[in-house]
C-alpha positions as CSV (number, residue, x, y, z in Angstrom):
1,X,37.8,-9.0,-42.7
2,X,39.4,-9.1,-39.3
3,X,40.2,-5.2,-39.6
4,X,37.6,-4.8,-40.4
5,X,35.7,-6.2,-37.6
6,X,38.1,-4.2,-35.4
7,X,37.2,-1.0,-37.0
8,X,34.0,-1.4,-36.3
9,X,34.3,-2.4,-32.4
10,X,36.4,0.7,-32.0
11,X,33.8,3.1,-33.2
12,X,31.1,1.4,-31.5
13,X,32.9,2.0,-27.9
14,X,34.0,5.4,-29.0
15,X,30.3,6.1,-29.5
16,X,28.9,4.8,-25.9
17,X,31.7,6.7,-24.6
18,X,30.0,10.4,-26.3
19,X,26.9,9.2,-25.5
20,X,27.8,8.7,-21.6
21,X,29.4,11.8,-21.4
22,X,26.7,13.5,-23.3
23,X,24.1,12.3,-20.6
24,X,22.8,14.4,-18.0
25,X,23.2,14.9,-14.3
26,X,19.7,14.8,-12.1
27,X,22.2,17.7,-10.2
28,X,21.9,19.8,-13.8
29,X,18.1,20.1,-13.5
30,X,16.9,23.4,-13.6
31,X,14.8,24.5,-11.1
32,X,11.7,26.7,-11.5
33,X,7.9,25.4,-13.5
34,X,7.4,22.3,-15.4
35,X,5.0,20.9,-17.2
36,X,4.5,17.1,-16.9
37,X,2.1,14.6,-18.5
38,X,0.8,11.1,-17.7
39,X,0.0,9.2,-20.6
40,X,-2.6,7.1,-21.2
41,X,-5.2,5.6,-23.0
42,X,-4.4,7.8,-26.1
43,X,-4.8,10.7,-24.0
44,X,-2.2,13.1,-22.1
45,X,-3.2,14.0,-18.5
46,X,-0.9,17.2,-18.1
47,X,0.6,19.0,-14.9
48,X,2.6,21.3,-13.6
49,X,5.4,20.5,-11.3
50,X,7.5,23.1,-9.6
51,X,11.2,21.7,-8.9
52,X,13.4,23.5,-6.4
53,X,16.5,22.7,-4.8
54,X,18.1,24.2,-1.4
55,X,19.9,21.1,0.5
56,X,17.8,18.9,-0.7
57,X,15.7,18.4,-4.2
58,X,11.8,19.4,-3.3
59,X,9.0,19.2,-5.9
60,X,5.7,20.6,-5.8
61,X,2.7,19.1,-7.8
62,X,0.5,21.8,-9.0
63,X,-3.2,21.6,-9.6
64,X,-4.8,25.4,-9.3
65,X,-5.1,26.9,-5.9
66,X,-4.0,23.3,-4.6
67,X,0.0,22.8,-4.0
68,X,0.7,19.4,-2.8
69,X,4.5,19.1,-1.5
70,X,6.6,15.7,-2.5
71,X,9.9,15.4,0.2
72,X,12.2,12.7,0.2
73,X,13.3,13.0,-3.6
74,X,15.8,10.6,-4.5
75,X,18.6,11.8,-7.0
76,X,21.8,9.4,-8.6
77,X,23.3,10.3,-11.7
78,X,20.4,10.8,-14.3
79,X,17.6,8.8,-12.5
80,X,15.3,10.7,-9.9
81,X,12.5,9.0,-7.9
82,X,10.0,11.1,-6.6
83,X,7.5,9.8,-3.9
84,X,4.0,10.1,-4.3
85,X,2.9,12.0,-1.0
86,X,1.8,10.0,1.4
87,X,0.5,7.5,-1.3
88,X,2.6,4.0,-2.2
89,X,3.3,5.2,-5.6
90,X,6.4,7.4,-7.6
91,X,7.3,8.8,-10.5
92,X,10.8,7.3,-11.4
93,X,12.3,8.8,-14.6
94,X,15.6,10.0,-16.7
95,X,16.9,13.2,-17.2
96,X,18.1,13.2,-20.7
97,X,18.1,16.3,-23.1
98,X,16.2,18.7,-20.5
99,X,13.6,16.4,-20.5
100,X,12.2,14.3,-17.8
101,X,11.0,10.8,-18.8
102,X,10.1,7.8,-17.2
103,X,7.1,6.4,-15.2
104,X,4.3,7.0,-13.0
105,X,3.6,3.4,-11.1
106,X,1.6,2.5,-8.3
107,X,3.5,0.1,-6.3
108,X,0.6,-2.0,-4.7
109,X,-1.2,-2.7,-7.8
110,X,1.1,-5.4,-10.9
111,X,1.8,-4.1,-13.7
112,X,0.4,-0.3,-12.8
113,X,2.8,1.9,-15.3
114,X,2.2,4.7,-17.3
115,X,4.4,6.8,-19.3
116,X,5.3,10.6,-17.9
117,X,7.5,13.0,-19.1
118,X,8.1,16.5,-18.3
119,X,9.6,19.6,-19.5
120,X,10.4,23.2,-18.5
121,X,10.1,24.6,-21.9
122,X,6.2,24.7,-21.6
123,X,5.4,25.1,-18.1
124,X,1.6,25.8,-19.2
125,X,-0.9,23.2,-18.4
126,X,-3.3,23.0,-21.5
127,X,-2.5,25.7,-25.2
128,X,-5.2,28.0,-25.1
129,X,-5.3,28.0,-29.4
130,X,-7.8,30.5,-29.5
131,X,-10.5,32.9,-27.4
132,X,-13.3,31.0,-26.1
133,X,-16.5,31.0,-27.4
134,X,-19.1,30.4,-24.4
135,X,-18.7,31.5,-20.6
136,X,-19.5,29.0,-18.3
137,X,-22.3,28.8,-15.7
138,X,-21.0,28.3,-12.2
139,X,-23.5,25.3,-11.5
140,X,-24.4,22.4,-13.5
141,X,-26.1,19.2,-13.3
142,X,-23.9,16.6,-14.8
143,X,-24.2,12.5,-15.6
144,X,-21.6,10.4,-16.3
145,X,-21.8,7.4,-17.5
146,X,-20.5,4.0,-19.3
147,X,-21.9,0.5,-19.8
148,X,-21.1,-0.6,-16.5
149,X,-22.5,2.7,-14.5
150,X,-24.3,5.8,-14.1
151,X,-23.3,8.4,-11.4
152,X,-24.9,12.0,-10.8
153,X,-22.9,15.0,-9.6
154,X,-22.6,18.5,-9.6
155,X,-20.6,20.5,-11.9
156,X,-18.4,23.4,-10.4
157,X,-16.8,25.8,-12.7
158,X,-15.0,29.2,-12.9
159,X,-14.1,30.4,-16.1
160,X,-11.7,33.8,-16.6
161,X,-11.5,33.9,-20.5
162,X,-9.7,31.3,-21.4
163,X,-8.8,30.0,-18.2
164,X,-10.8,27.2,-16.3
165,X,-10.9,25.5,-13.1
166,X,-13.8,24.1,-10.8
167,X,-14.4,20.3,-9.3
168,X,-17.2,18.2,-9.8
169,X,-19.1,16.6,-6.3
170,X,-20.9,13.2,-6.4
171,X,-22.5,11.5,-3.7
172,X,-19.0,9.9,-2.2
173,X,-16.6,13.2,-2.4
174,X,-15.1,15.4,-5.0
175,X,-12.9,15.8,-7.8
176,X,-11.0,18.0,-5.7
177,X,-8.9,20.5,-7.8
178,X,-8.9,20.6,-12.0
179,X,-7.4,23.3,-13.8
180,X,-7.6,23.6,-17.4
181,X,-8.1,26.0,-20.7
182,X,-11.7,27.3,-22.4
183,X,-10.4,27.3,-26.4
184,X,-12.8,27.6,-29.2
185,X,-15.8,25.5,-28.4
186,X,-13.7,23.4,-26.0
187,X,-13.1,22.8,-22.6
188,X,-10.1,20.7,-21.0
189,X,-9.5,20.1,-17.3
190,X,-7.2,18.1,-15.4
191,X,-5.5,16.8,-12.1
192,X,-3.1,14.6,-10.7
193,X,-2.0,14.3,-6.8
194,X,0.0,11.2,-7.1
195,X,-2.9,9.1,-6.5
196,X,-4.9,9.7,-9.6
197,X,-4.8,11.2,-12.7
198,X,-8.4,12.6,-14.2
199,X,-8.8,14.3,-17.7
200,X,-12.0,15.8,-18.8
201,X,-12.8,17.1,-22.4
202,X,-15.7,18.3,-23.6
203,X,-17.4,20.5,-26.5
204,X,-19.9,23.3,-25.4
205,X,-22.5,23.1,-27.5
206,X,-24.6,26.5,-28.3
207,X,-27.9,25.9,-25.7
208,X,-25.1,25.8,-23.3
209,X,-25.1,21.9,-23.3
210,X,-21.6,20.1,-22.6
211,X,-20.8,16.7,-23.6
212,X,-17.4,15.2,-23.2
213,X,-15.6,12.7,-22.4
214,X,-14.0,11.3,-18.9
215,X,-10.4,9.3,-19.0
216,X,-9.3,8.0,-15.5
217,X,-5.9,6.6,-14.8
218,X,-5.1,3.3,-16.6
219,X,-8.2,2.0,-17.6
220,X,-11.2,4.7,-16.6
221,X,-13.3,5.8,-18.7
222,X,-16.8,7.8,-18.9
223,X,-18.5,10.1,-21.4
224,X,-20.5,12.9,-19.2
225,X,-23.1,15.8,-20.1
226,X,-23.9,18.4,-18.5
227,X,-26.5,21.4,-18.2
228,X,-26.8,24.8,-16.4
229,X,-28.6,24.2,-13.5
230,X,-28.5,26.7,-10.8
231,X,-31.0,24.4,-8.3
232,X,-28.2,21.4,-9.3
233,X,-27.9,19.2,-6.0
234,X,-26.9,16.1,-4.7
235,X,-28.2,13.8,-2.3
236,X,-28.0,15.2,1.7
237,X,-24.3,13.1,2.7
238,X,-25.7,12.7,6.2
239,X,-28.8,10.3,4.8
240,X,-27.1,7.7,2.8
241,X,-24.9,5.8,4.9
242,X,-27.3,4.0,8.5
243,X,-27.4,1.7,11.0
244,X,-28.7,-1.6,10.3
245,X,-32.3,-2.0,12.4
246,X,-31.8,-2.9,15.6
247,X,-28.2,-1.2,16.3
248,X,-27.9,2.0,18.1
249,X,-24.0,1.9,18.7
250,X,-20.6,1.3,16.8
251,X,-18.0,-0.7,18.5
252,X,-14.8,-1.7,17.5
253,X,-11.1,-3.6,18.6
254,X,-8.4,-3.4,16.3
255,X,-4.8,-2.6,16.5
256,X,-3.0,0.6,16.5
257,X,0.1,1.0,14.7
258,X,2.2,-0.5,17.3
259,X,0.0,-3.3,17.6
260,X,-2.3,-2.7,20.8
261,X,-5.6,-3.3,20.1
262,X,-8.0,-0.2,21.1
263,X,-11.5,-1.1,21.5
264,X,-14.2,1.6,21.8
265,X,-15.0,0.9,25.5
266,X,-11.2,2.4,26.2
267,X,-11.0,4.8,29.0
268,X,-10.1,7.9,26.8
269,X,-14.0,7.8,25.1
270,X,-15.1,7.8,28.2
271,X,-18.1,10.8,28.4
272,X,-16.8,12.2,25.5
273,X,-18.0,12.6,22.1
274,X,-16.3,10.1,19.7
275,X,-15.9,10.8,16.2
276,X,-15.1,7.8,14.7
277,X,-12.9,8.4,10.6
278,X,-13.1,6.0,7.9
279,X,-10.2,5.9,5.7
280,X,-7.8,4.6,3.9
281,X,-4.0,6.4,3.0
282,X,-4.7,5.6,-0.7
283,X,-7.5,8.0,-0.6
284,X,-7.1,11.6,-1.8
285,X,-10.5,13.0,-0.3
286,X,-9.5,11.5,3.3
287,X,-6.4,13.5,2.9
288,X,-8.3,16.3,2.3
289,X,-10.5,15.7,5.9
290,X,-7.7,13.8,7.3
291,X,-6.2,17.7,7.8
292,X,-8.9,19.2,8.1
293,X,-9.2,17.2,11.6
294,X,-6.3,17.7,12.7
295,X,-6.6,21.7,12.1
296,X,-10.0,21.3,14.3
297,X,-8.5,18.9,17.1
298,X,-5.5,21.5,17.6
299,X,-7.9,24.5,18.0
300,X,-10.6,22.6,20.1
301,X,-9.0,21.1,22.4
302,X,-11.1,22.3,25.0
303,X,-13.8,20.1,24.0
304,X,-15.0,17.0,25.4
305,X,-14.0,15.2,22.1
306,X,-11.9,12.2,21.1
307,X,-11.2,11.4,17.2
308,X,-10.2,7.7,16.3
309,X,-9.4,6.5,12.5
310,X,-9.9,3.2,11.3
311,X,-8.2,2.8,8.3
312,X,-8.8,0.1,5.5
313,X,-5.8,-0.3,3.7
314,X,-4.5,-1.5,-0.1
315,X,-2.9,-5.0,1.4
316,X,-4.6,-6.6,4.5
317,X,-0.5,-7.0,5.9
318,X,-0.2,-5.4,9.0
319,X,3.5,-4.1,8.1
320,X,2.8,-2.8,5.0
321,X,-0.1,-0.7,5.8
322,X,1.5,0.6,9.6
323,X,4.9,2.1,6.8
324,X,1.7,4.2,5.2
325,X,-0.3,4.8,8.1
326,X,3.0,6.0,10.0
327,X,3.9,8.2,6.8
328,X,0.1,9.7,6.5
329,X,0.5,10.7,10.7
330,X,3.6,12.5,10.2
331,X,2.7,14.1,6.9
332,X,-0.3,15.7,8.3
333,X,0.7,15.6,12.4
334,X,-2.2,13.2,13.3
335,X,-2.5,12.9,17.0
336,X,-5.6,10.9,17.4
337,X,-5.3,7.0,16.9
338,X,-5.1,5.2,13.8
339,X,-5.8,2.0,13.8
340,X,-5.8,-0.7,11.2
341,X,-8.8,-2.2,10.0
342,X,-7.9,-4.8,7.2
343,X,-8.1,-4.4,3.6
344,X,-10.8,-2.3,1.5
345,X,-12.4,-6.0,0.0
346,X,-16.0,-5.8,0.6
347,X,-16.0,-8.9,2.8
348,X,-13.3,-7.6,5.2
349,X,-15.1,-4.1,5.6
350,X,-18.8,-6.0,6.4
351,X,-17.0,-8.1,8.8
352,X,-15.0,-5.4,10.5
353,X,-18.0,-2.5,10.4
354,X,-21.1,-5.4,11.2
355,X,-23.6,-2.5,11.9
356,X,-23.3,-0.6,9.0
357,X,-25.8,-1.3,6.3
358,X,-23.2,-0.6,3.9
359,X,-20.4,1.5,3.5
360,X,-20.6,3.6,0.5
361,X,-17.7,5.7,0.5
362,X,-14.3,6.3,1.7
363,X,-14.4,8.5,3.9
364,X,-17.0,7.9,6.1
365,X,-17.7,9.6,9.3
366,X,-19.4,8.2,12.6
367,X,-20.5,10.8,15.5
368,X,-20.9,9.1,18.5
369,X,-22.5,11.0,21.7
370,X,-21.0,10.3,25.3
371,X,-23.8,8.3,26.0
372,X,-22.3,5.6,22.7
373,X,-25.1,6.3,20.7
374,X,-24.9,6.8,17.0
375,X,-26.0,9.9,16.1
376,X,-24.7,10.5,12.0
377,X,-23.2,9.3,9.4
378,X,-21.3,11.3,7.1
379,X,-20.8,9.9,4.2
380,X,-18.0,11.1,1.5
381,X,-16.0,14.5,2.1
382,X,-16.0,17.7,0.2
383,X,-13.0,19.2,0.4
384,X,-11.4,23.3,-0.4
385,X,-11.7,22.0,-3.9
386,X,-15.7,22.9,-3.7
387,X,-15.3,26.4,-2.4
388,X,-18.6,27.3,-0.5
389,X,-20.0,23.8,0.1
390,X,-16.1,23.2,2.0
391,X,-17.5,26.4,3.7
392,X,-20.8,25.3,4.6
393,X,-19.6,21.5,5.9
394,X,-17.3,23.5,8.0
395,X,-19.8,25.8,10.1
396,X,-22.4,22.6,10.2
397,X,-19.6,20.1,11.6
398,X,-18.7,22.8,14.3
399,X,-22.1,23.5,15.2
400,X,-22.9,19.8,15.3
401,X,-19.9,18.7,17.2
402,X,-20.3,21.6,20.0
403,X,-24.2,20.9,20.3
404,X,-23.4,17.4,21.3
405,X,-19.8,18.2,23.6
406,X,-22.8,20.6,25.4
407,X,-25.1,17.8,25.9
């Protein structure tokens, strides 16, 4: 029996010591196009992830047109962590086998884990299984919808045979970027930018009817339907966001990241137009006007203009949200101020905002003549993700902006 025992022990150590040897390097990883998945909820929210490697590792998440590029990779033996942007999230997984495994977790929320995986065998989004049946519309008037809600938006597609992007705009932002595959009487479209992962699915029905099927993240879920609809609109984003009666101007006083508190009677406002952005890091669509700012600040600077963000953050500590904030400014090069606002709660953002009726979207922006006086809300932000309506925003915010700098 005792030889027995010993017989056993032996093999058991000579087998860890195959498998250790047989497990791969993070340094072996090839470089080039993969494709990655988030799964959940029964579902597979698929990606493409380009991986290259000059001194350091550098990984590029893929969503269409849109390229969003992850620094800072971290690498020991089979384990790589890859930040999530500027958001407080990562992908930490294994390389075993040529495959990436591991998981996507959002630090600032308990218990936020969901399997990914990845592999450059099949650097291909969705399997296009065979030619699609309908051509898409380029506009549609779409509902989603569950128990709990109903939201109207605007459907945005571009089809090429069997390949599919578009975006979808609500009231508070966009979709930003999906890509995804026309096959059979199907459609699929997808995104993920660290932040959030979205998968839509949907059958096309012969009137040209969709009616699918929405999976957010952990827990998110919606069925939508949508219809061709060329006059397909939603609601005008400088109208939904006011003043309550009897306030004509925004104030504020509230810390920058050092921890100076900046208060909208400072001398740099002073008879200039303010514009006044409100954000938060863990927000995709203020990413998306969080550079487009910047882009307009460094080629007007001639302009009697000042920017200031106010940013609500995940965690009402000052610390943790000034590590983001501080990350988001040298991501994108932010010169203007950001200053820290508390956390998103509702009763934090009616104390710190007191003359808003209500906030309904992050972003939000204020434009503030040099006499102090309110003059529009924007609410939401659509992005490049929307094509022409990005366009349109663009020549009405310069024309805006310059019409009151003139005044």
């Amino acid at each position: 029996m005792k030889r027995y025992i010993t017989f056993n022990a032996n093999l058991f150590l000579i087998f860890i010591l195959i498998f250790a040897a047989c497990k791969q390097n993070v340094e072996e990883l090839p470089t080039g196009k993969w494709r990655a998945t988030i799964h959940t909820q029964g579902q597979q929210i698929p990606f493409i992830i380009q991986i290259e490697k000059n001194e350091y590792w550098n990984i590029s998440i893929i969503n269409g047109e849109e390229v969003i590029a992850i620094d800072s990779v971290q690498v020991q033996g089979d384990s790589i962590d890859i930040p999530m942007h500027i958001f407080d999230a990562s992908i930490i997984a294994k390389f075993d086998n040529n495959t990436l495994q591991g998981y996507w977790i959002k630090h600032y929320e308990d218990g936020y884990e969901l399997p990914f995986t990845a592999t450059q065998q099949e650097a291909f989004r969705f399997e296009a299984d065979e030619p699609a049946q309908f051509q898409l519309e380029e506009k549609y008037a779409v509902t989603f919808y569950n128990q709990e809600d109903t939201t109207e938006a605007v459907g945005l597609f571009e089809q090429n045979k069997n390949e599919l992007s578009g975006t979808f705009l609500t009231n508070t932002g966009d979709y930003r970027f999906l890509a995804g595959v026309a096959t059979g009487d199907s459609l699929k479209l997808s995104t993920f930018n660290g932040a959030s992962a979205y998968l839509f699915k949907a059958k096309v029905n012969k009137d040209g009817k969709i009616t699918g099927e929405f999976y957010s993240g952990k827990t998110g879920f919606k069925r939508w339907v949508a219809k061709p609809n060329k006059d397909a609109f939603i609601a005008d984003p400088d109208t939904l966001t006011k003043l309550k009666d009897g306030f004509e101007e925004f104030s504020f006083a509230l810390p920058n990241l050092q921890g100076d508190t900046i208060t909208d009677k400072h001398t740099r406002f002073d008879n200039k137009v303010t514009i006044v952005q409100i954000l938060g890091s863990w927000c995709p669509n203020c990413m998306d006007e969080t550079k487009f700012l910047v882009e307009w600040c460094r080629e007007n600077k001639q302009l009697p203009v000042e920017i200031v963000a106010l940013a609500f953050e995940n965690k009402s500590d000052f610390e943790y949200s000034r590590r983001l904030l501080e990350r988001m400014k040298i991501k994108y090069q932010v010169t203007y101020p950001i200053l820290f606002a508390g956390a998103t709660d509702k009763e934090n953002v009616n104390e710190k905002l007191p003359m808003i009726d209500r906030l309904r979207a992050f972003p939000s922006t204020i434009f503030i003549d040099k006499n102090g006086k309110v003059r529009k809300i924007h609410t939401g932000f659509s992005g490049p993700g929307t094509g022409k309506y990005y366009d349109e925003f663009v020549l009405e915010f310069n024309s805006f902006v310059k019409k009151l700098a003139q005044e």
